[in-house]
C-alpha positions as CSV (number, residue, x, y, z in Angstrom):
1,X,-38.8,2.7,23.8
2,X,-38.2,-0.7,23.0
3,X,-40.5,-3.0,21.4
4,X,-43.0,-4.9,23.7
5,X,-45.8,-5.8,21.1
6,X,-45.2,-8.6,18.7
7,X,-46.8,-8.4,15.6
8,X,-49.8,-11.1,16.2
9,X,-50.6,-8.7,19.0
10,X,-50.4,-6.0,17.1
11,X,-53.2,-7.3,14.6
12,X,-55.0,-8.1,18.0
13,X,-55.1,-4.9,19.9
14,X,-55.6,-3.0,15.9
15,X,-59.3,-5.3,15.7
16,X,-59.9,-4.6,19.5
17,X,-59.6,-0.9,19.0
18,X,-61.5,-0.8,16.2
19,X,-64.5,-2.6,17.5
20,X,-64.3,-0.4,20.5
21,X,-64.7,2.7,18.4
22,X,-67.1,0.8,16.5
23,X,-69.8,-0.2,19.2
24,X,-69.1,3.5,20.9
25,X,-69.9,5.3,17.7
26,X,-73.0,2.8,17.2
27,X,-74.3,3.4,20.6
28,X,-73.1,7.3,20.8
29,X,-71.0,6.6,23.9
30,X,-68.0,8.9,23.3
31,X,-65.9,7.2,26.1
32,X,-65.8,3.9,25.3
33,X,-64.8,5.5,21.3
34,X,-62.1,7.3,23.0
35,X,-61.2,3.9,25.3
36,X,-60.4,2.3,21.9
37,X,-57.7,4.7,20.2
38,X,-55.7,3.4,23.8
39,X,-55.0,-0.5,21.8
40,X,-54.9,1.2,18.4
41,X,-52.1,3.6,19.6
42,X,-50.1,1.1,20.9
43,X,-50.3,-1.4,18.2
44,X,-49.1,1.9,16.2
45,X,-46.4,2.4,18.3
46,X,-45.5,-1.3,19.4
47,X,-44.8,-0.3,22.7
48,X,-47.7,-1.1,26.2
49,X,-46.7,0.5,29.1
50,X,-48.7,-2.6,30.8
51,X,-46.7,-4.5,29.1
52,X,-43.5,-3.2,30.0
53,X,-44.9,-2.9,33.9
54,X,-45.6,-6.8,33.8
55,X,-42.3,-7.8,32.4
56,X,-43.8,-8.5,29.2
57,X,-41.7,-8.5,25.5
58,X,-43.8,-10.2,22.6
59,X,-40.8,-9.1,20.2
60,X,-38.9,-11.6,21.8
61,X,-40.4,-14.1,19.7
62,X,-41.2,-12.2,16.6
63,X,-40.0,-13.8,13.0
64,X,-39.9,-9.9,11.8
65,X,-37.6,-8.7,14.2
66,X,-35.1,-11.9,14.1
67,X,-34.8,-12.0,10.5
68,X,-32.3,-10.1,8.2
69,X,-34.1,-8.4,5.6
70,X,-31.9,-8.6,2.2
C-alpha cells in the first residue's frame, strides 16, 4: 500500500475520529464510537481505500515525503 493521506489530512481525519468517539461515548451510542476508529485508522496507516477508489494521492504534495532527511 502506497501512501494516499498527506499529513494535513492525517491531522484531519486523527481530530474527526476523535470527536466521533467522543460525542459516541458522551451519548452512549456504541456505533457511531466504533464509526470513528474508521478516520483514526487510516490516518495511522496513511492509506483510504476511498481515496485510492477516487484517484486520490495527498502524498503527492507532501513536504515530508519530498524531502531528504539528513
Amino acid at each position: 500500500m502506497d501512501c494516499n493521506v498527506g499529513v494535513m489530512e492525517q491531522k484531519a481525519r486523527v481530530l474527526a475520529g476523535l470527536a466521533l468517539v467522543g460525542i459516541g461515548a458522551y451519548y452512549n451510542v456504541k456505533a457511531l464510537a466504533a464509526l470513528g476508529l474508521i478516520p483514526i485508522a487510516t490516518a495511522i496507516v496513511r492509506w483510504c481505500p476511498i481515496n485510492a477508489a477516487i484517484g486520490y494521492n495527498g502524498c503527492e504534495n507532501s513536504s515530508e515525503e519530498t524531502t531528504s532527511h539528513q
